[in-house]
C-alpha positions in Angstrom: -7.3 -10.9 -9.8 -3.8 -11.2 -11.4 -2.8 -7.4 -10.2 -3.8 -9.0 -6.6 -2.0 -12.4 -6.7 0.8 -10.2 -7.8 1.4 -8.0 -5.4 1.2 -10.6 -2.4 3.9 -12.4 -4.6 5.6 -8.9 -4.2 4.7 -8.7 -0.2 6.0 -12.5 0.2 9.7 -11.6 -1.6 9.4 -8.1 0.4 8.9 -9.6 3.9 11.5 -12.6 3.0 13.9 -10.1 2.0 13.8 -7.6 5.2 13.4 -10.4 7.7 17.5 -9.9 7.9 17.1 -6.3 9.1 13.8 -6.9 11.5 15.7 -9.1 13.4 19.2 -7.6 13.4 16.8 -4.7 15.2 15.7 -4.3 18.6 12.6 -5.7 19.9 10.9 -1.9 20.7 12.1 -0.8 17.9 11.0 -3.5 15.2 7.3 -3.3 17.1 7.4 0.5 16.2 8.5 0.3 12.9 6.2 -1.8 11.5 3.4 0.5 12.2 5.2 3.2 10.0 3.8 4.2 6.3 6.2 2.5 4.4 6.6 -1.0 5.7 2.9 -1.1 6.6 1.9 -0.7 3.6 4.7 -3.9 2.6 3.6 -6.4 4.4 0.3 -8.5 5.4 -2.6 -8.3 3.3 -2.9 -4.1 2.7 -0.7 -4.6 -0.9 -3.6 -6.8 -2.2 -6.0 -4.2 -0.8 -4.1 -1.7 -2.7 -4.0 -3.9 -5.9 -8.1 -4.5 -5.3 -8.6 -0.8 -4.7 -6.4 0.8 -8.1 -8.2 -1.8 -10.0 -11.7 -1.0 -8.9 -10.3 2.5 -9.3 -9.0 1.7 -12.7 -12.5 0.0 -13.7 -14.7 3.0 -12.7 -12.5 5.2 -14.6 -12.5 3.6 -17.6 -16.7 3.3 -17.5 -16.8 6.8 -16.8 -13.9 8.0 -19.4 -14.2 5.9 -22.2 -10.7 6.0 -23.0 -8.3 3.7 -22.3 -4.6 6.0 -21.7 -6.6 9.0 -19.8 -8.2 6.3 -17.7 -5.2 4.9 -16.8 -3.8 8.1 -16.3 -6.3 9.2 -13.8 -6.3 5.9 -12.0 -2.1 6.3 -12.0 -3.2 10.0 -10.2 -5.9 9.5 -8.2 -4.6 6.2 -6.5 -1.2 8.2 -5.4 -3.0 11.2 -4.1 -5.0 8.4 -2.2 -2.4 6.2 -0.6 0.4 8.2 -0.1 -2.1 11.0 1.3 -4.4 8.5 3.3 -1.9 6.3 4.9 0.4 9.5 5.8 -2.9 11.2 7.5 -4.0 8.0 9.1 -0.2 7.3 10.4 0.0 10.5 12.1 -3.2 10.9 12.9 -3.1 7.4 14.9 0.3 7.9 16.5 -1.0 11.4 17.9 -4.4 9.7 19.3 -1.9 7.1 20.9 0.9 9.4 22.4 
């Protein structure tokens, strides 16, 4: 629950500190660049997904390992593999379906 209420802590500094640029942009291109990987996965509610998801990851792991620094390890792995492959798929996957 802390690893959640951290990282919209995170998202709330993140969105306060790029509000600067968004509007210094053009109103086309802020609307497009939102939906890109990077500052999707900054903003709203998908960081405390992420934070939810690595420690349910994190959890099963450690049940299924037993140890403590391969867990982590594997979690530290398996959730990059995951989100940086998933939301990269997904992105271009979308943006082709909407083109």
């Amino acid at each position: 629950m802390t690893a959640v209420a951290v990282a919209e802590l995170a998202t709330v500094v993140a969105a306060w500190w790029s509000e600067p640029t968004e509007q210094a942009a053009a109103a086309e291109a802020a609307r497009s660049a939102r939906l890109e990987p990077l500052p999707f996965a900054a903003r709203g509610i998908v960081p405390m997904g992420y934070a939810a998801f690595a420690f349910a990851l994190g959890v099963t792991f450690g049940v299924v390992v037993r140890r403590t620094l391969p867990a982590m390890a594997i979690t530290t792995g398996v959730f990059a593999v995951l989100s940086l492959g998933l939301s990269g798929f997904l992105f271009y996957w979308v943006r082709r379906r909407l083109s």
